[in-house]
N, C-alpha and C positions, 0 to 999 in steps of 0.2 A: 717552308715557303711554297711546297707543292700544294697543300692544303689551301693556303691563299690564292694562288692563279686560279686552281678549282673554282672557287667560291667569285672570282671575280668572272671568270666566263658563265657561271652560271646565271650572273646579272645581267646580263648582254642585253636579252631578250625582253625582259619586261620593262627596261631601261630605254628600249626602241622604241618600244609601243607608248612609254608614257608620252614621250618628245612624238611623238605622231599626233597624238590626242590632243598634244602640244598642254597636259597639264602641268610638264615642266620642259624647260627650256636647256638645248645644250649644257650649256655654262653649269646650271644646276646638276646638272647629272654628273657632271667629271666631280664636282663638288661631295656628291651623295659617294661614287667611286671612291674618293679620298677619303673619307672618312668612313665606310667602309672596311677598307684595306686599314685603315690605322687600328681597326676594332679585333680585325681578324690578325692582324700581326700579335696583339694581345691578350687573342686566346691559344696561340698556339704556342705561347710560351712553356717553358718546362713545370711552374709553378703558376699557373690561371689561376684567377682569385672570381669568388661570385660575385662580386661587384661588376668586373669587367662586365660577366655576362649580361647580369641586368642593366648596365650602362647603355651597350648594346639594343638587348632588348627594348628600353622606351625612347630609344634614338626611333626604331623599325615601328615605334609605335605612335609617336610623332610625324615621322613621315606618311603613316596613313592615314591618320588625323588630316593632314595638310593636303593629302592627293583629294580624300573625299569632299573638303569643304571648295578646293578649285572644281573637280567635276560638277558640284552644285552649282556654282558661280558660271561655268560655263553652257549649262542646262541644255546639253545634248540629247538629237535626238535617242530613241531606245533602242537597243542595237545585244548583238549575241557578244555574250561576258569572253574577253580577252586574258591575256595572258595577267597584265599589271592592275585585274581587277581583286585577281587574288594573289598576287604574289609577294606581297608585302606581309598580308596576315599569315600567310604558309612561312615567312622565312622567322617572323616572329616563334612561331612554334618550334621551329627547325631550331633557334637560339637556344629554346627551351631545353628540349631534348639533348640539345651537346651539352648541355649544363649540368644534366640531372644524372648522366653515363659519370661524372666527375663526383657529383654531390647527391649520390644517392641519399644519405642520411640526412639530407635537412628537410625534416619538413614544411616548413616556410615555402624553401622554393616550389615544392610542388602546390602547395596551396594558393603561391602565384600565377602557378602556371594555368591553373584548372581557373581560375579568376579570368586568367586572360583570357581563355579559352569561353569560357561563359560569354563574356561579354561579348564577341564575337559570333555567339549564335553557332561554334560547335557541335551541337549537341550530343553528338555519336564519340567523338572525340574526347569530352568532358569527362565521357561512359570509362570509356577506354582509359582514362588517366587515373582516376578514382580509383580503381580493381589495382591497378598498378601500382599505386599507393598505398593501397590499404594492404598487399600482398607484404608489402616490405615494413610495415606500419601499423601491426594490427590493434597497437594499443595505442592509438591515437586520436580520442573522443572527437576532435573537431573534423579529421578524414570523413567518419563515418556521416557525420552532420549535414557537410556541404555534400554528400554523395545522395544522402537523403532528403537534402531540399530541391538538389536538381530533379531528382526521380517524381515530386510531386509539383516540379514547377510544371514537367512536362505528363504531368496528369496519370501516373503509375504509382499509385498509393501503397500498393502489393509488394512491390520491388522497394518503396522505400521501408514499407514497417519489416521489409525481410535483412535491410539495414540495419536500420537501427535493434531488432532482434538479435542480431549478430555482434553489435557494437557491444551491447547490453554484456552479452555471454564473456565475451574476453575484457569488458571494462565495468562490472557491475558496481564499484565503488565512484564510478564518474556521475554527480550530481547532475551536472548538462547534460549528460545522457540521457538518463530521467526524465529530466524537462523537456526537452526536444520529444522523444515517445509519447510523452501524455500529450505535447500541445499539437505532434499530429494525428493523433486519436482525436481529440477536438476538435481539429480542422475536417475529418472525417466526415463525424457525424456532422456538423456544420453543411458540409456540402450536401449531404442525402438529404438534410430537412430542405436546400433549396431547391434541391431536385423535383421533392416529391413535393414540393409547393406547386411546380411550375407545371406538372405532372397533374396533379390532383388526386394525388395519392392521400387518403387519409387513415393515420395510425391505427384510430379510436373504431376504423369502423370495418368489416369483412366484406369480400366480395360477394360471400355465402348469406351474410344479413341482406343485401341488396336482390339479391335472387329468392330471397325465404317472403323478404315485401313484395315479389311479383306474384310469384305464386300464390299468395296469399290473397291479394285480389281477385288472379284469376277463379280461386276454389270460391270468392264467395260470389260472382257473376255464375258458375256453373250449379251452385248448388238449389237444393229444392226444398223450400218450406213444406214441412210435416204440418196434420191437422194443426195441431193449440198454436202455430204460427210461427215455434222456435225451431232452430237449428240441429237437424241431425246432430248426436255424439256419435263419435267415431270410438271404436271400439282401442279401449288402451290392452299393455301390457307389459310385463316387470321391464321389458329392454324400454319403451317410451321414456321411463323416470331416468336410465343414465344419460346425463350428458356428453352425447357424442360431438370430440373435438374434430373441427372439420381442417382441410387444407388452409383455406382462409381464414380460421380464427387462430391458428398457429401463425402463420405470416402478421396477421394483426399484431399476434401479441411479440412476436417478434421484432415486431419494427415501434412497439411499444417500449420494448426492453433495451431496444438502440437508443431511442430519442430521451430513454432516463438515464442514460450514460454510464449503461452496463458495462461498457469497454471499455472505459476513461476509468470506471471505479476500479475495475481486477488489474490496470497496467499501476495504479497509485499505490492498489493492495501490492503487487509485487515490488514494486519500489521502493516500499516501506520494509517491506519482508527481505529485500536483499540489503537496506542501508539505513536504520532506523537510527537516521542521524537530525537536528536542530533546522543544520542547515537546508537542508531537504525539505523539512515541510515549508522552510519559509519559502523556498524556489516554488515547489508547487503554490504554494499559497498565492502568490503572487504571480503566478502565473494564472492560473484560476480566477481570478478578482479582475486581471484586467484583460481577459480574454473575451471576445465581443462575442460572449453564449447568452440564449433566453435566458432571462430570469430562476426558471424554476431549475431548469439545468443548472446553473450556478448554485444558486443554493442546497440543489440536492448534493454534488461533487465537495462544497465547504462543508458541512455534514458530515461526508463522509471521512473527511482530511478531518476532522478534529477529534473524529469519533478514535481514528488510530493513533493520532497524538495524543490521546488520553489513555490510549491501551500500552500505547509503545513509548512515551516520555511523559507520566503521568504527573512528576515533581520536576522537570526542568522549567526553568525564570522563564526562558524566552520562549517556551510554547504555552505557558502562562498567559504573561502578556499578549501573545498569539491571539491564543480564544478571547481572552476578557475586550483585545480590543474592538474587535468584534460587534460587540453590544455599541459600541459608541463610532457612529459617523461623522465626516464633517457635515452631513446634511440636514442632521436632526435639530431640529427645534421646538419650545415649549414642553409639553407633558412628555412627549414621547424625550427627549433629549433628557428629562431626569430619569424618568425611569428607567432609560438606559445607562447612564452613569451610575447609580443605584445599582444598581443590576450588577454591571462590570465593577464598581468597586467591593460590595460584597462576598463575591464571587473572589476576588484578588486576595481581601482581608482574611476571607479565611483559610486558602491556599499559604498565606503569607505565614498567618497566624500559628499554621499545624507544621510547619515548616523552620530549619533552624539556620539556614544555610544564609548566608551575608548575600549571597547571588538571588535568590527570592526574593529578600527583603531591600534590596538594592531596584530589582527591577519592580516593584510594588514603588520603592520610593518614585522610581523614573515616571510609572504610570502617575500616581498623584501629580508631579511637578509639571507632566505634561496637560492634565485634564484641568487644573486649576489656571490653565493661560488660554485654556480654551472656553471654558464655560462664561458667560457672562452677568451670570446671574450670583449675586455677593451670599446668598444661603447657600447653593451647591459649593460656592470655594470655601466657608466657613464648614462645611460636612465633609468635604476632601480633608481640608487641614484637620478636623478633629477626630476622622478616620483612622488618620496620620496617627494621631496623639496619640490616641488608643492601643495602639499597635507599641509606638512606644515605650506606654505602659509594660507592656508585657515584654517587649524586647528591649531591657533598659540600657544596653551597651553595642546597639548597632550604627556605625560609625554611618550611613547611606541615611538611616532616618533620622536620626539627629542634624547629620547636616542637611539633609532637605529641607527639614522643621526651621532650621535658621532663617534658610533664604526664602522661605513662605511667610517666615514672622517680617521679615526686614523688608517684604513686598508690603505688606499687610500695613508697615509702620508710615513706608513712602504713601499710602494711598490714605493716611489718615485714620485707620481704622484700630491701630492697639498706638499705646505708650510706646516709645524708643529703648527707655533705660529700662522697663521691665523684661522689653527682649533680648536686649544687650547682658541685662546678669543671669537669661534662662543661656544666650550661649555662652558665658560665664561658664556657668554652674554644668555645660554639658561636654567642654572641653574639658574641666577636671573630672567626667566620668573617662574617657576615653582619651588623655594626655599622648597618648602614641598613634593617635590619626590623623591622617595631614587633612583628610579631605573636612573633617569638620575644624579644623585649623583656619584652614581655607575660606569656610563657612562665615565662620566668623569673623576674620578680618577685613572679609567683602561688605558683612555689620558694618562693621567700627568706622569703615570707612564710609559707604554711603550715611550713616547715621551721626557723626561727629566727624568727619572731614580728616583728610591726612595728618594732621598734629596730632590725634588719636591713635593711630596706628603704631605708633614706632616699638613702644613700651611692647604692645599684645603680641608686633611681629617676633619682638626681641625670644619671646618667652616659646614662640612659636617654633623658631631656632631654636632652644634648647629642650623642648617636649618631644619632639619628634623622631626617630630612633634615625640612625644615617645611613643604615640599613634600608628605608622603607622605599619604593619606588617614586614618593612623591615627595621626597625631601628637597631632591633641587626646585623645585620650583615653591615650597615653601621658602625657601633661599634667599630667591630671586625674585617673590611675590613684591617687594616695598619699590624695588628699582624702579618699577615701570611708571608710577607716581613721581617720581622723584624731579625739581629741574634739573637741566642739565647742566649748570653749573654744582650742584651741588652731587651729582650720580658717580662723579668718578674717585671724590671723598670715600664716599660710601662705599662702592667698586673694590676700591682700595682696603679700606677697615676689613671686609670682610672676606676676603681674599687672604687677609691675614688672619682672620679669625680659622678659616679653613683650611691653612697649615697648618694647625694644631694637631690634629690628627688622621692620619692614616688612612683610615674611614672613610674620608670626606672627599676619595679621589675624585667620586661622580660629581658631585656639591661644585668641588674645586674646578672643573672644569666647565661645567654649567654656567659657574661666575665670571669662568673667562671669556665663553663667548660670547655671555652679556656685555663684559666689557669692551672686547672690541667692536660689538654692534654699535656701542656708545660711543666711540671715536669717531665713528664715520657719521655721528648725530651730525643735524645741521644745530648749530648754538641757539639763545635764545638771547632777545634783549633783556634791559634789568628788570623789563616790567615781568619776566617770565611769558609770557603771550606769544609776540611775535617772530618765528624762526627768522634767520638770517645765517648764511651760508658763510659767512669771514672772507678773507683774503686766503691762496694758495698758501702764503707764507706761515700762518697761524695755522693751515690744516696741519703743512709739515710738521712741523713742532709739536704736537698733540700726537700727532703721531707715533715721532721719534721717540716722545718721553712714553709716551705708552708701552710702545716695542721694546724699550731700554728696562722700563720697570717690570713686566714678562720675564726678561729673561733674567734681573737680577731676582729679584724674589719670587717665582712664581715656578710652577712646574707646568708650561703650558706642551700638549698633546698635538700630533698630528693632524686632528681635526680643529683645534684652535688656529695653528699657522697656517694652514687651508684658509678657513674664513678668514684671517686677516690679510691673504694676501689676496683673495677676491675681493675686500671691500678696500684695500686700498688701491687696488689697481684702477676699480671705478672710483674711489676720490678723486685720482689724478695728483698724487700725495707726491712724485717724484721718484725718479730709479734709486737715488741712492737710499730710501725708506725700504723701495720692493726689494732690494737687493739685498738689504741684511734681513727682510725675513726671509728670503728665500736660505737664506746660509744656515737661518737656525732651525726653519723647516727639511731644510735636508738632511738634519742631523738625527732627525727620528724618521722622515720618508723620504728617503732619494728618489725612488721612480716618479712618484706624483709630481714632488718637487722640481725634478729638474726637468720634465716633461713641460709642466706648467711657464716655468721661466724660461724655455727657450720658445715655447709660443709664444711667451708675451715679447721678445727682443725681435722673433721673426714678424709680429706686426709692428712692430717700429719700423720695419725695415733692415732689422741686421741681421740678415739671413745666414751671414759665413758665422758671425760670434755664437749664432743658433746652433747652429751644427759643431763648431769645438764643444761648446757646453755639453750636448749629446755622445761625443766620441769621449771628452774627458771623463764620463760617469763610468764607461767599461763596463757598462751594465748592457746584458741582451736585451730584457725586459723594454729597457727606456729605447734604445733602439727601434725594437718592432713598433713597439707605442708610438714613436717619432714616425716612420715612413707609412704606419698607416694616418697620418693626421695628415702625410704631405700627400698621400694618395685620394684621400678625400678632398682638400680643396683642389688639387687639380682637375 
C-alpha cells in the first residue's frame, strides 16, 4: 500500500495544474484519482498480470488523448510547458517500465512500448529502448527492424545498415531480414539520385571533363597559326597514350556504379549466399517489382535476382514459374502479348519436359490454366491447351496435367468450341490411366456435372469413392464432393448411407469424420420448399427435432471426434435449438474433451445469466486447466 500513497502524491501536482488550466474539472480529477488507485492496487498484487499493465497503460493514454483535444478546444494563449503538459505521456512510459522489470521476456511488450514511445516523438528514448531490447533479444528479426526504421526515419542511414548488419550476423536464416537490408539499400540509393538531382550533380559526367572544355577554349584563343594556316602539333610521348584516371573520373564512375545498384546487387549476392532458399527470391522479387526505382535500376536488380535463381535453384517449380512469369504482363497487348506468352510457355515446356518431378509439372499445369483465362485471343488458348497436350504426350501418368487438360476441355465445351461427350470419354479414358488420383477424380466430376447436370454424377462419384486410396490426402473431399449439390431434403439420406459406408473400415477415420461435420453443417441448413429453390427457415420446433435426431443418431451409430462435438455445439448454439439439445452435446463432448467442453458450457449458461450454475460446472470438473481458463475469460470481460 506504500507503493500506492507514492504514486498517488505523486499526482498531486499535474492534477493542480490541469484543474488551473481548468482542462478538467474537480469532480474529474477525484474520478482520474480513483481509478488510478484502483490500477495501482492491481499492480501491486503478489501475482500482476500484463493485462493489468496495459489496461493501465491506454487508460494514461486516453486521458492524453482527451487533455490535448480540450486544450485545442480551449485555444490558449502560448505560454512556457507546465508540469500536466508532459506528465501524462511520462507516466505512460513509467507503466511501461514497471511492466518490462516483471516481463522481461515478452517481446511484444517491449515492441509496445517502443510504439508508444514513437508515436509520442521520443526519439532519444525509442534509441534507448531498442539497445535494451535487442541486448536481452538478440535473435529477434523484428527488434532489429523497427530499431532500423527509426534510425532512417530520423535520417541515420549508417547506424541503421550497422542494424540490420548485426541482425543479419546472429539471424542470417531470417528471410525479413533480407528484405528489410536490400529495401534499405534501395531506399539509399533512392535518396542520393534525389539529392544529386536537386544538387546538379551528374553521374555520366567529371568535374575534370568540364575544366578539360575550359581549357581547351582557352588554348585555342591563345594559340598562333603557323605559315600553311594549321595548327601547331604538340609534341607527344609514350606517357600522352596512357590514360590517366583523374580524381573526377573515379568519383564519376563511382557514383555510376551507385546509380546501377552495386550495393542492392552484393546485399541480394549475400542473401542468396547465406539462404538459397524459394521463398527468398520470391520476397525479393516482390519487393523489387514494386519498389518505386527507375526503370533501368529495376530491371538491372530483376536480372540479377534471376540470374542467381538459375545458378542456386535451377530445377525448382516455383523459381520456374518465377522467371517464365516474367515474359508475360498484365499490360501486354497484340504482337508483343504473344510473343511473350510464346516465349514463357516455351521456355516452361521445356524446363517441364527435361524434368520428372509432379511439382514442375504441376506448376507448368498452374501456369497454362492461369494464361488461358487471361489471353483473349481463341489461337493463343488453343496453343496453351495443345502445349498442354504435348507435354502430355510425353508425361502420360501426371495426375496436374491430366486434370488440368479436363477443366480446359470442359471450358472449351461451355464456350462451344469441342463436342461434350468426346471430352467426357477422354476424362473417361484418363481417370482409368491414374484410378488413385483424386485431383483428376475431381476433374472430372466438375465434367459430368457442368456437362450432363447432377443426375449424371452420382454413378462417376460412386466409382470415385472406390478408386481412390483412403490413404490419399484428398479422399475426404472426394467424399464429400456430391453433398454440396445435393437438396436439402434429400443430403441427410445421403449423410446417413455414407457414414455408413465409412464404418466399414478403419481407414476411413479422416473420411468419417469429414462426413460428420458435413453433417452437422447440414442441420443448421435453413430447409427448402418442395420446389427446391426457395430457403425457409421452419419453426424452433422443427429446428429441435432435427437436431435431436441428428445428435441421437451421432452417438448411436457414428464415432464422432472432439472436433465434430465442438462444431455442433457452436452451430446449435447459434440456431437457437434449446438447452436441452446443447446440453446433451455438451455431456457427449465432454466425454472425449472436458477442458473445451466445460469451459464452453459454462460460458454459454453465464450468458443466459446463470452465473452461480457457471461456476459449479467449473468447480465440479476438478480440473486446474478449466479453472485458469475460467478466471481468465472472467478477467477479460471485466
Amino acid at each position: 500500500m506504500e507503493r500506492v500513497q507514492f504514486q498517488q502524491e505523486q499526482m498531486l501536482d499535474e492534477l493542480k495544474d490541469l484543474v488551473e488550466k481548468k482542462i478538467f474539472t474537480v469532480k474529474e480529477t477525484k474520478q482520474i484519482i480513483k481509478q488510478r488507485t484502483a490500477f495501482e492496487n492491481t499492480l501491486v498484487r503478489r501475482v500482476a498480470k500484463k493485462s493489468d499493465f496495459l489496461r493501465y497503460a491506454q487508460y494514461e493514454m486516453n486521458l492524453e488523448l482527451l487533455r490535448r483535444k480540450r486544450l485545442a478546444r480551449l485555444n490558449l494563449p502560448p505560454a512556457p510547458a507546465t508540469v500536466s503538459d508532459y506528465a501524462l505521456v511520462r507516466r505512460q512510459f513509467q507503466i511501461f517500465e514497471r511492466a518490462l522489470k516483471r516481463f522481461k521476456s515478452d517481446v511484444g511488450l517491449w515492441i509496445q512500448y517502443i510504439q508508444v514511445a514513437q508515436k509520442e516523438g521520443a526519439r532519444s528514448l525509442v534509441g534507448r529502448i531498442t539497445a535494451r531490447a535487442l541486448q536481452l533479444h538478440p535473435n529477434t528479426p523484428s527488434l532489429y527492424i523497427l530499431a532500423a526504421t527509426h534510425e532512417l526515419n530520423h535520417l541515420s542511414p549508417s547506424t541503421a545498415r550497422s542494424l540490420l548488419q548485426r541482425g543479419i550476423r546472429l539471424n542470417p536464416e531470417s528471410i525479413e531480414m533480407w528484405k528489410e537490408y536490400v529495401k534499405m539499400e534501395l531506399g539509399f540509393i533512392e535518396s542520393l539520385r534525389r539529392r544529386w538531382d536537386v544538387l546538379g550533380i551528374d553521374e555520366t559526367q567529371t568535374r575534370n571533363d568540364k575544366g578539360k572544355e575550359k581549357e581547351k577554349e582557352q588554348m585555342f584563343d591563345l594559340e598562333v597559326v603557323d605559315e600553311d594556316g594549321d595548327l601547331p602539333m604538340a609534341p607527344t610521348t609514350d606517357e600522352d597514350t596512357v590514360p590517366v584516371v583523374s580524381e573526377g573520373q573515379e568519383g564519376a564512375a563511382a557514383r555510376k556504379e551507385i546509380m546501377s545498384g552495386v550495393i542492392v546487387k552484393a546485399a541480394i549476392s549475400s542473401a542468396v549466399q547465406a539462404m538459397p532458399k524459394i521463398e527468398l527470391f520470391e520476397a525479393l522479387n516482390e519487393l523489387i517489382t514494386g519498389y518505386p526505382s527507375p526503370p533501368e535500376l529495376r530491371e538491372s536488380l530483376i536480372l540479377h535476382l534471376d540470374e542467381l535463381l538459375c545458378s542456386s535453384l535451377p530445377d525448382h517449380p516455383r523459381g520456374i514459374q518465377l522467371i517464365c512469369g516474367r515474359m508475360v504482363s498484365s499490360g501486354m497487348a497484340g504482337e508483343q502479348l504473344i510473343n511473350g506468352i510464346k516465349a514463357a510457355n516455351a521456355k516452361f515446356l521445356s524446363r517441364a519436359s527435361s524434368s520428372k518431378k509432379e511439382e514442375t509439372l504441376q506448376a507448368y499445369s498452374h501456369f497454362v490454366w492461369e494464361q488461358y483465362h487471361m489471353v483473349p485471343d481463341d489461337a493463343l488458348k488453343l496453343y496453351l491447351v495443345t502445349s498442354l497436350q504435348s507435354l502430355i504426350h510425353a508425361q502420360k501418368k501426371s495426375p496436374s496435367l491430366l486434370s488440368t487438360h479436363i477443366k480446359l476441355l470442359t471450358v472449351a465445351v461451355q464456350r462451344g468450341a469441342l463436342d461434350g461427350e468426346k471430352v467426357l470419354n477422354t476424362a473417361k479414358k484418363y481417370t482409368s490411366k491414374v484410378p488413385e488420383a483424386a485431383c483428376v477424380w475431381l476433374a472430372r466430376l466438375e465434367g459430368v456435372l457442368k456437362l450432363r447436370g447432377r443426375e449424371g454424377t452420382e454413378e462417376v462419384w460412386a466409382e470415385a469413392r472406390r478408386s481412390v486410396p483412403v490413404s490419399h490426402e484428398d479422399a475426404p473431399t472426394v467424399w464429400t464432393w456430391g453433398l454440396a449439390f445435393l437438396p436439402q431434403e434429400h443430403k441427410r439420406k445421403v449423410h446417413e448411407e455414407l457414414l455408413r459406408e465409412s464404418m466399414r473400415d478403419s481407414a476411413l477415420q479422416d473420411v468419417h469424420e469429414a462426413l460428420l461435420l458435413s453433417y452437422v453443417s447440414s442441420m443448421s441448413a435453413p430447409e427448402t420448399d418442395p420446389t427446391g429453390v426457395e430457403p425457409r427457415l421452419g419453426n424452433a420446433a422443427s429446428r429441435t427435432e432435427t437436431w435431436k435426431d441428428g445428435v441421437r443418431h451421432m452417438q448411436r451409430t457414428c464415432h464422432p471426434t472432439r472436433k465434430v462435438w465442438q462444431k455442433a455445439f457452436m452451430l446449435s448454439k447459434q440456431g437457437a435449438v434449446g438447452e436441452a439439445v446443447l446440453r446433451e452435446i455438451y455431456e457427449s463432448w465432454r466425454r472425449v474433451d472436458e477442458i473445451d467442453a466445460t469451459v464452453e458450457w459454462a460460458q454459454y449458461l453465464s450468458e443466459k445469466g446463470e452465473g452461480k450454475e457457471a461456476m459449479q460446472v467449473v468447480l465440479r470438473s476438478k480440473n486446474s486447466t478449466v479453472e485458469e481458463r475460467w478466471a481468465q475469460l472472467m478477467e477479460e470481460k471485466a
